[in-house]
C-alpha positions in Angstrom: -12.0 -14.6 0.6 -9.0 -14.2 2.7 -8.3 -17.1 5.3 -7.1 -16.2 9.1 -3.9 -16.6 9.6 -2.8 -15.2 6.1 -0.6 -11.8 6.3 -1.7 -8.6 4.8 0.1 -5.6 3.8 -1.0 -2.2 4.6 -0.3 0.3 2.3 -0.3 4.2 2.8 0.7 7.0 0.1 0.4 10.8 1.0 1.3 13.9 0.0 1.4 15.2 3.4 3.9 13.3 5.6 3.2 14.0 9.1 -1.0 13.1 8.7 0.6 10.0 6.4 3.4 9.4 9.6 0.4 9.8 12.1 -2.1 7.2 10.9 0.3 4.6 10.2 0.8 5.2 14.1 -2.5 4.1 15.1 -2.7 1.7 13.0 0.4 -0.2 14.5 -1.4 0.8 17.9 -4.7 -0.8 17.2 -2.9 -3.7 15.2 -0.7 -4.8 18.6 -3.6 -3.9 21.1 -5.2 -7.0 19.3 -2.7 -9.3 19.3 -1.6 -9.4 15.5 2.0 -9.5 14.8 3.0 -6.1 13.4 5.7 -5.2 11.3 6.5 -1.6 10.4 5.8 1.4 9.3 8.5 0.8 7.0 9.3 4.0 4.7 9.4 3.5 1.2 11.0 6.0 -1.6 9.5 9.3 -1.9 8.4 10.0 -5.5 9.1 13.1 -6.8 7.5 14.8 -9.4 9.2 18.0 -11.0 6.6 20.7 -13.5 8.9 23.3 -15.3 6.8 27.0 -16.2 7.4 29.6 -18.1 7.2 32.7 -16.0 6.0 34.8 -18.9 3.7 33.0 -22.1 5.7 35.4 -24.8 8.9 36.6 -24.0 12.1 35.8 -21.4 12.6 31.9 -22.3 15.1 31.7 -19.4 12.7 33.1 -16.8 11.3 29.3 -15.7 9.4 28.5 -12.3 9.8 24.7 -10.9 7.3 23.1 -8.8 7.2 19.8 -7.4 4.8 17.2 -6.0 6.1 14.1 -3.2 4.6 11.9 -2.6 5.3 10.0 0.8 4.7 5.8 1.1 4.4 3.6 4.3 4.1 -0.1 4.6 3.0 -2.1 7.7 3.0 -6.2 7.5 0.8 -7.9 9.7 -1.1 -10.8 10.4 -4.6 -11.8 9.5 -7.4 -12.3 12.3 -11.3 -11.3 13.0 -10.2 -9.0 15.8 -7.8 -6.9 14.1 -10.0 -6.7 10.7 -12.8 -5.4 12.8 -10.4 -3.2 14.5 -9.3 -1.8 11.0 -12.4 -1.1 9.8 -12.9 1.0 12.8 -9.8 3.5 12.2 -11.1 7.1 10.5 -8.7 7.7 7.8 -8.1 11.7 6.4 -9.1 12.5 3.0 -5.7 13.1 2.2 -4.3 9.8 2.9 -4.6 6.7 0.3 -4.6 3.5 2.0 -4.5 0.0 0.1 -4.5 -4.0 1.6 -2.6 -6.7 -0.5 -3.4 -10.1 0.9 -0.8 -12.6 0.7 -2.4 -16.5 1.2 -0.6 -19.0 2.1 -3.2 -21.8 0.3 -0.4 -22.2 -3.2 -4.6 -23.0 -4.9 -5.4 -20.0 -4.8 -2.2 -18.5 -6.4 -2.7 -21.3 -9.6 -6.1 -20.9 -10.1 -5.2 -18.8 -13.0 -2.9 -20.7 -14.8 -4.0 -22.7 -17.7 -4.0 -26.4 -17.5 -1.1 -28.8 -18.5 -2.0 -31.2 -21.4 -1.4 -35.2 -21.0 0.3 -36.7 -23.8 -1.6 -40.3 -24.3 0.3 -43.0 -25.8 -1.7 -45.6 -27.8 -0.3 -49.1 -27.4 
């Protein structure tokens, strides 16, 4: 469970940059209308994905089609409260926008809960 206070990070990833460029936007909007220190939209690299065809099946080799696929990131950094998580869930996101939260805590517990324990060496007098 996250604890108030902590920061998330908001996440976006489209194919279609101005929708992607639009609800990052509001979200930033509705964020600072509730108080929550906002950071962003910070763009992040486009990735690019390149498919190489051949025109015909059977003959003319050299006769190639390319098509390619971007896809467009945002991030937004903010911090955690009641109001603005009730605000977010609020927001009406398009299909064609992917949207992901990474919570960061502050509590250092939570971060070693998964580490194994350390063994005590005993001496026997």
């Amino acid at each position: 469970m996250a604890i108030i206070g902590d920061k998330v990070k908001i996440r976006l990833e489209s194919y279609d940059h101005s929708a992607l460029d639009q609800i990052a936007q509001k979200i930033k909007e509705v964020l600072k209308k509730e108080g929550a220190a906002v950071v962003g939209p910070v763009p992040l690299p486009t990735s690019k994905e390149i498919f190489t065809i051949l025109r015909s099946p059977h003959k003319h080799k050299d006769s190639r089609e390319q098509f390619e696929k971007r896809t467009h990131k945002r991030m937004i950094g903010a911090q955690l409260s009641p109001k603005s998580l009730n605000a977010l869930s609020g927001i009406t996101i398009p299909n064609s926008v992917s949207i992901s939260l990474i919570i960061e805590s502050k509590d250092e517990k939570k971060s070693t809960l998964n580490q194994a324990p350390k063994k005590v060496n005993k001496k026997k007098a």
